[in-house]
C-alpha positions as CSV (number, residue, x, y, z in Angstrom):
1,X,29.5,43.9,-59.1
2,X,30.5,47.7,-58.0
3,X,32.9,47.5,-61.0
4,X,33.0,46.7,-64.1
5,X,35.9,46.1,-66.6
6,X,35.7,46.2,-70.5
7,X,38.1,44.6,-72.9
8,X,37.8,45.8,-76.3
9,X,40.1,46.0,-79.0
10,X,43.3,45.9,-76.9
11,X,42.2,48.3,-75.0
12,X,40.9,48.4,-71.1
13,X,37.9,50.5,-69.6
14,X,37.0,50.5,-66.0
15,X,33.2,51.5,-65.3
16,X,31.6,52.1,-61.8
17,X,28.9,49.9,-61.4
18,X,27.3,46.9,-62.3
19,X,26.5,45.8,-66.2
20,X,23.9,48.1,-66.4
21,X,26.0,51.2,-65.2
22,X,28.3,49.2,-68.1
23,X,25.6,49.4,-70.6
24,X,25.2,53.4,-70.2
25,X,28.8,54.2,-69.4
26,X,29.8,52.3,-72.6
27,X,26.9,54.3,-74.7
28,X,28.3,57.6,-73.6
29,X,31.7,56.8,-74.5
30,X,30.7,55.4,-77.6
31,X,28.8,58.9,-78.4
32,X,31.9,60.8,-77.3
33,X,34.0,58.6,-79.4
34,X,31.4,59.3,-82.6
35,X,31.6,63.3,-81.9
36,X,35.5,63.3,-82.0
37,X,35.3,61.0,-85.4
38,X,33.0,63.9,-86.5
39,X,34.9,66.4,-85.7
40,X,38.2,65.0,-87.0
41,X,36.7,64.3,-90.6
42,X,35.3,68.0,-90.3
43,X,38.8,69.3,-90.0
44,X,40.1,66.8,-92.6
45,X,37.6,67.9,-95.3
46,X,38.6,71.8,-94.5
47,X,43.1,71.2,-94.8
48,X,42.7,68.8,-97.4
49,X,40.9,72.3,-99.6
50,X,43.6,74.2,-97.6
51,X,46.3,71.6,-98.9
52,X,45.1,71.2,-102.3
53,X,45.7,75.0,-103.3
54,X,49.5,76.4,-104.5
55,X,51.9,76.7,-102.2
56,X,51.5,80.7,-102.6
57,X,48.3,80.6,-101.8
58,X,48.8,78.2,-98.2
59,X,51.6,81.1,-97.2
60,X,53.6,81.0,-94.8
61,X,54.3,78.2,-91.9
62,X,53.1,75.4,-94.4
63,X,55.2,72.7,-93.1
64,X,53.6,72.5,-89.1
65,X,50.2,72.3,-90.6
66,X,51.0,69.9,-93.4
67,X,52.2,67.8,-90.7
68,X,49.0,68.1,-88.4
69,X,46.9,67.2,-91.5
70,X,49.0,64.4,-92.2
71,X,48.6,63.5,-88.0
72,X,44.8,64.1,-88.4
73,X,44.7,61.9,-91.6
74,X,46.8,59.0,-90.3
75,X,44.9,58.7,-87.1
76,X,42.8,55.7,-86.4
77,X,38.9,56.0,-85.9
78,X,37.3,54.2,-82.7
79,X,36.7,51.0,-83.5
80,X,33.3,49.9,-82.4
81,X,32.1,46.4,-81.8
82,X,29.8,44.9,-84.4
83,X,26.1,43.8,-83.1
84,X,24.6,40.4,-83.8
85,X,21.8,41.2,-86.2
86,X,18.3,39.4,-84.9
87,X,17.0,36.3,-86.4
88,X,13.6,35.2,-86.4
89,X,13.0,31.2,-85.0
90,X,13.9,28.7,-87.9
91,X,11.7,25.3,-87.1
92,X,10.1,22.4,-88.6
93,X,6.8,21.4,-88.4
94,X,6.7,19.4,-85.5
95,X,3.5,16.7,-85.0
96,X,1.9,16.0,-82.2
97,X,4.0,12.9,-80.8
98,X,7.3,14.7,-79.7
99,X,9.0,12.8,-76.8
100,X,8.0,10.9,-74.3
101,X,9.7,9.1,-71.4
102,X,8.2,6.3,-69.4
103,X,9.5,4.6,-66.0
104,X,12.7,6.1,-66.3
105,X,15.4,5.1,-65.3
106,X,19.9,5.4,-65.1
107,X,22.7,4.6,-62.9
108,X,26.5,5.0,-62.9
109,X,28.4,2.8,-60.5
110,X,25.3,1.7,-58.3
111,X,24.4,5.1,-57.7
112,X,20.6,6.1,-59.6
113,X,20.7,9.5,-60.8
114,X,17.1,9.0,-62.5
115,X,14.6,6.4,-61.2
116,X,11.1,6.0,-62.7
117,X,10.9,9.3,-64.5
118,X,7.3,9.4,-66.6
119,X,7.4,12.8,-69.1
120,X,5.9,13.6,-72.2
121,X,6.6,17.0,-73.3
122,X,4.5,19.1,-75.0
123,X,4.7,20.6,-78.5
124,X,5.6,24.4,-76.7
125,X,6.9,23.5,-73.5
126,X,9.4,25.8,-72.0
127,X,11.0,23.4,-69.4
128,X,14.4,24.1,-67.1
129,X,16.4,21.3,-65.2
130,X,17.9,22.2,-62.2
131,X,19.8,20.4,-59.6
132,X,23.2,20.1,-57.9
133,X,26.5,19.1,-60.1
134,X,26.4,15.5,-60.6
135,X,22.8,15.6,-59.9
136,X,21.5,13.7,-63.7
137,X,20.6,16.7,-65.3
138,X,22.7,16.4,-68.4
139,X,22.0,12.7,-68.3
140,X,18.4,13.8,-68.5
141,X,19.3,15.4,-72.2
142,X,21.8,13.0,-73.3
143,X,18.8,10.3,-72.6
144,X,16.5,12.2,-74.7
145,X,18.9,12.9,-77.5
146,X,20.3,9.3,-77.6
147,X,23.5,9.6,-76.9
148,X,22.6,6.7,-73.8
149,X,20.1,4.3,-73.3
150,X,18.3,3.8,-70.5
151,X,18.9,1.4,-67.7
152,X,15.2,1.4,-67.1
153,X,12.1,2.4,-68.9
154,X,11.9,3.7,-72.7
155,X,12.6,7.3,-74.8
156,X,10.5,7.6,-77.5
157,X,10.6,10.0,-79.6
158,X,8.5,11.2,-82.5
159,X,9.0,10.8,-86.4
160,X,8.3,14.4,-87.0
161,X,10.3,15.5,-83.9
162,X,14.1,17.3,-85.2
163,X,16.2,17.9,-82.4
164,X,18.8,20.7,-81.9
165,X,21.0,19.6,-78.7
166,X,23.4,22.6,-77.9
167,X,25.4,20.1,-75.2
168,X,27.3,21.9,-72.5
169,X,30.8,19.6,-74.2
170,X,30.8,20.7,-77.9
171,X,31.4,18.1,-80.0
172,X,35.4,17.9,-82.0
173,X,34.6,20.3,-84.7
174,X,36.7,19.7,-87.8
175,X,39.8,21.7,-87.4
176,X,40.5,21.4,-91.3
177,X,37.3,22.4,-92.0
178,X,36.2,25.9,-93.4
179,X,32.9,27.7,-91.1
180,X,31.1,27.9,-93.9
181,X,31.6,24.6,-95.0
182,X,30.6,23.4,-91.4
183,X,27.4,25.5,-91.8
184,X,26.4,24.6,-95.3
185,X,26.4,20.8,-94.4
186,X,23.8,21.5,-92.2
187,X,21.7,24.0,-94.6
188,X,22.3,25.3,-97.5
189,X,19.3,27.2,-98.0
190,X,17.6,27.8,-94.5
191,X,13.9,29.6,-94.6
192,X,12.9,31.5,-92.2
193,X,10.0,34.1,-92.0
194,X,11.9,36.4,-92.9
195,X,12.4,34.6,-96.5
196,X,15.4,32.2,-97.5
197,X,19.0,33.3,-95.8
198,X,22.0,31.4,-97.7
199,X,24.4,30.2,-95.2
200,X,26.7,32.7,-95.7
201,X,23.9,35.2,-94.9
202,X,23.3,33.5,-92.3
203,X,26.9,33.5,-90.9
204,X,26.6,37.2,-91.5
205,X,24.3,37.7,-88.9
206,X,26.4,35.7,-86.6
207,X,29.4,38.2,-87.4
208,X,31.3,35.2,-89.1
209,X,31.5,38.0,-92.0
210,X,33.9,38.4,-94.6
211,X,37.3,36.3,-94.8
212,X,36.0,34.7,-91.4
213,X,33.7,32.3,-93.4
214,X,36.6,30.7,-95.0
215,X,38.5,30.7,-91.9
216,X,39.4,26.8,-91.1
217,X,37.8,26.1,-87.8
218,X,41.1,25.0,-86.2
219,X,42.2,28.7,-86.3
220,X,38.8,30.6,-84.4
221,X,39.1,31.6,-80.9
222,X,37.5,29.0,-78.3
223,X,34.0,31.4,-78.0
224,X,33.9,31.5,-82.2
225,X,33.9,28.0,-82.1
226,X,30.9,27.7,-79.7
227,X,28.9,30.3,-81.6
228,X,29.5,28.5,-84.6
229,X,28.7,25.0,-83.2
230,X,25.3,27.0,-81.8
231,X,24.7,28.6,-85.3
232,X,25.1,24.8,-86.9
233,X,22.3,23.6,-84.4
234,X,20.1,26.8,-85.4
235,X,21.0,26.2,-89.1
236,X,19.2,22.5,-89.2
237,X,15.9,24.1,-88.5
238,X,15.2,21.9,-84.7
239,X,11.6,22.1,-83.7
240,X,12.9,20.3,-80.2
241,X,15.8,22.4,-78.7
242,X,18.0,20.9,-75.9
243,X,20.4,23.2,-74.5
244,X,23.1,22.7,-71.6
245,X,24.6,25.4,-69.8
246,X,24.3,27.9,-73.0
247,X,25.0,30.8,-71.6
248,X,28.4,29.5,-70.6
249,X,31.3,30.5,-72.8
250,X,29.0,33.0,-75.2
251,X,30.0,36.6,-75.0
252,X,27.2,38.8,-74.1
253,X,25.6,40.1,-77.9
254,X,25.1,35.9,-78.7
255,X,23.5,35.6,-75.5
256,X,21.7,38.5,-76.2
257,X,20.6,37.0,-79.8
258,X,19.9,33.4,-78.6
259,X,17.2,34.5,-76.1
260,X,15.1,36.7,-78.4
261,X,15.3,33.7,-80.7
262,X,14.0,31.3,-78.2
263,X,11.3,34.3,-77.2
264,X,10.0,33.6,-81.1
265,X,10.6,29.8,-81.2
266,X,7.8,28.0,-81.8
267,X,8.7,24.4,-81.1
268,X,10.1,22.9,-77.7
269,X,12.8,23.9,-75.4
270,X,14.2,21.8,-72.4
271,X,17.4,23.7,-71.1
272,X,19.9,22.9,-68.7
273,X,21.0,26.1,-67.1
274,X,22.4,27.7,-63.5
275,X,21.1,31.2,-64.6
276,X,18.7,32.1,-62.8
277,X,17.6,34.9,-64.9
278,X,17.7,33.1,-68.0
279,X,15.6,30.3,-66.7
280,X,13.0,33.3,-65.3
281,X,13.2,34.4,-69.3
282,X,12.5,31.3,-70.4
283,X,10.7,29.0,-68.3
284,X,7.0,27.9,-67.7
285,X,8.1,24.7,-65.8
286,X,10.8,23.8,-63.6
287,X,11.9,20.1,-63.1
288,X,14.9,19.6,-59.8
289,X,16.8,17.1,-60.1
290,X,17.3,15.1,-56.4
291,X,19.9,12.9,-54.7
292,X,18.4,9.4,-55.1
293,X,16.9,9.7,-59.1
294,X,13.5,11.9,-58.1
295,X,12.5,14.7,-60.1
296,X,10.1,17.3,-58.5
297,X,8.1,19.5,-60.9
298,X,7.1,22.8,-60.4
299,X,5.4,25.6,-62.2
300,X,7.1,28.9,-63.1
301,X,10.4,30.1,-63.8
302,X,13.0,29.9,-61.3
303,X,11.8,32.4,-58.7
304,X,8.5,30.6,-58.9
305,X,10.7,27.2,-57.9
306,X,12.6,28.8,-55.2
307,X,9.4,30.5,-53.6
308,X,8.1,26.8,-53.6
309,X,11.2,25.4,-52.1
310,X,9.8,28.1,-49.3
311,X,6.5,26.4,-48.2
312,X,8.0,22.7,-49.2
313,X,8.6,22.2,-45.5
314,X,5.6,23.3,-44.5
315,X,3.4,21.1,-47.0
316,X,5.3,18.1,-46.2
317,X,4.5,18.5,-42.6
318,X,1.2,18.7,-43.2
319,X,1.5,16.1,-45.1
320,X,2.8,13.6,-42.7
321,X,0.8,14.8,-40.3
322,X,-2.1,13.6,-42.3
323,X,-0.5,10.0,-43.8
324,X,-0.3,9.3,-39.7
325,X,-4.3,10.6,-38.9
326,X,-5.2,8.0,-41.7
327,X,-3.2,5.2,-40.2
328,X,-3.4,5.7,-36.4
329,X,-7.5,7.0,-37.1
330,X,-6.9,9.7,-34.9
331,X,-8.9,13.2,-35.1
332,X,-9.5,16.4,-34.1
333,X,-11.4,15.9,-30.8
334,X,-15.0,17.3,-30.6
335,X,-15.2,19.9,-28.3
336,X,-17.9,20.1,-25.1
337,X,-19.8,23.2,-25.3
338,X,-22.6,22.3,-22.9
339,X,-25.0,23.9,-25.3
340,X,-27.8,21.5,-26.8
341,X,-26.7,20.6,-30.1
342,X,-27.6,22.3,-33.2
343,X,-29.9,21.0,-36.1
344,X,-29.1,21.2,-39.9
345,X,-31.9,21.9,-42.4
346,X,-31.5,17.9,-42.7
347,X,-32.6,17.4,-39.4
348,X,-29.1,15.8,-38.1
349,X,-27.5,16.5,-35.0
350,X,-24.2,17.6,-34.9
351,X,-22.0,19.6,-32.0
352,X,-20.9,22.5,-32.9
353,X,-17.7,24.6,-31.8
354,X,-18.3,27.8,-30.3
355,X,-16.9,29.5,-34.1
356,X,-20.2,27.6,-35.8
357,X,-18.0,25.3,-37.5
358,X,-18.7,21.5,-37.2
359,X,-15.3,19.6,-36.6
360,X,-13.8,17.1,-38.6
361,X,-15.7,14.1,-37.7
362,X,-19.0,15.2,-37.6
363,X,-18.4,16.6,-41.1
364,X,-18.1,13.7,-42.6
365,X,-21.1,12.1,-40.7
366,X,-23.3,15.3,-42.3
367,X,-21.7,15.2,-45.8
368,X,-24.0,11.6,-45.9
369,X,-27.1,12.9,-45.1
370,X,-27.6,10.1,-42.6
371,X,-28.2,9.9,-39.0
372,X,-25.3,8.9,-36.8
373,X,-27.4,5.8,-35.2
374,X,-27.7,4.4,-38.5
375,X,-23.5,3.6,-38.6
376,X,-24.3,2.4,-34.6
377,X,-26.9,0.3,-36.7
378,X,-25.0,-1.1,-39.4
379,X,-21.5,-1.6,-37.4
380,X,-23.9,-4.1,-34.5
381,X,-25.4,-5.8,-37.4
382,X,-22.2,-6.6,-38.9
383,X,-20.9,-7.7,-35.5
């Protein structure tokens, strides 16, 4: 972006730039804002002095500066956006089955969009799923989670294993329920390494704060309902964390607050995501999700995977090229240098090409340590 637009408080401001022109044109304003607060209180604290003495004392023209004190102490101060206080990772123990898939396999209407997918994640894997929409990479987390069964193969997962799915469809949250109420059914008392947060503290750091906590659900904005659905997931202490598209629909301090959490969570994470930067953040594995059910793997974050999508081609080539030597038996040819052949230390003869190298074939017949008329030997006797 060359510009950038900030809604705050029913107010509009236009930045030049991208978010991270945004990020220092909104700290400067937010300092200018602070010095005019300042200066404003300054001024109150010296007319209210001014207002409290007699009205002989104030003299003359008392009435205009009444009313500017009265302006000055009416005005509003800048309202500033509250921050999302960090928390540290809340997790169970987690043992060392987690989950683990075998022979794969689901279909919708004929069409498979996994086929014999073997996976058994590991107790700090950082995985992402890409693909195209449609591709089966939701599936891929609803199959985990349990929410379907498999048309082939089986999902099993471990007795120890607790798993937080943040799914890109929110489930119906209660509209006549209260967010603390919502919270509290899914801990109470949450410990963390921090100490023990009540839920309300919790909610707190989640800037559900105040009269918000007793809020019923039914009445919070569509992104209040999402980071409260998040915070529920969060507040069950998951040691297994499947996430779909979370950065969609979170403003930007969550986002900011979920990925130093997962930076400090010690358990699993398999996400779901078309951010490529927050895959690169997160990431140590990349799985792509292809038409036809196939799941490539491949190691990195994202810009890893798209630098291997680079030399795919390439290695696939090669790769045919060599499935069709095997079958057909064909080989390099040996080249004719017309010079008498050279002898290893093991006494074998083998041709040469004018780099020193021996070629393919005769390679192999050295790596036995055996002269070449004893294969003549061996394929006559067999004949």
């Amino acid at each position: 972006a060359d510009r950038t637009l900030e809604v705050s408080f029913g107010r509009v401001y236009l930045y030049e730039g991208g978010y991270s022109a945004y990020l220092d044109g909104r700290a400067r304003r937010e300092e200018m804002d602070g010095a005019s607060e300042r200066k404003r209180q300054s001024i109150l604290r010296r007319e209210l002095q001014w207002v409290l003495q007699g009205p002989c004392a104030r003299g003359t023209k008392s009435r205009e500066r009444l009313e500017r004190y009265e302006a000055l102490k009416a005005a509003q101060p800048p309202q500033a956006e509250q921050s999302l206080e960090g928390i540290q990772a809340l997790s169970s123990r987690l043992g060392k089955k987690t989950v683990e898939l075998k022979g794969v396999g689901k279909a919708f209407d004929g069409r498979w969009v996994l086929k014999d997918f073997d996976f058994l994640l590991q107790r700090t894997d950082r995985v992402g799923i890409v693909g195209g929409n449609g591709a089966g990479k939701s599936t891929l987390l609803n199959l985990i989670a349990g929410e379907i069964p498999p048309d082939e193969g089986t999902v099993t997962v471990g007795d120890t294993v607790v798993l937080g799915y943040f799914s890109q469809h929110a489930k119906e949250l209660d509209p006549n329920q209260t967010a603390l109420d919502y919270v509290k059914e899914r801990g109470d008392r949450i410990e963390t390494p921090e100490g023990t947060l009540t839920a309300s503290r919790l909610m707190d750091k989640f800037l559900f704060s105040g009269p918000m906590q007793h809020r019923l659900i039914g009445k919070l904005s569509g992104g209040e309902k999402r980071r409260l659905f998040l915070l529920g997931i969060l507040a069950s202490a998951p040691n297994v964390l499947l996430l779909d598209e979370p950065t969609n629909d979170l403003d930007i301090p969550t986002m900011t607050v979920l990925e130093n959490y997962l930076e400090t969570f010690p358990g699993a994470i398999i996400a779901v995501s078309h951010d490529r930067y927050f895959l690169d953040r997160l990431c140590t594995r990349v799985f792509a999700v292809e038409p036809g059910g196939a799941v490539r793997q491949y190691v990195g974050g994202y810009s890893d995977y798209l630098e291997s999508l680079g030399d795919r081609p390439k290695q696939e080539k090669k790769d045919q090229q060599s499935a069709h030597d095997l079958q057909t038996g064909d080989n390099p040819p040996i080249p004719q240098t017309g010079h008498t052949p050279h002898r290893t230390q093991t006494g074998h003869a083998l041709n040469r090409t004018q780099s020193g190298h021996a070629p393919y074939r005769v390679r192999v017949m050295e790596s036995f340590a055996l002269p070449y008329s004893f294969f003549v030997q061996q394929i006559i006797h067999t004949n």
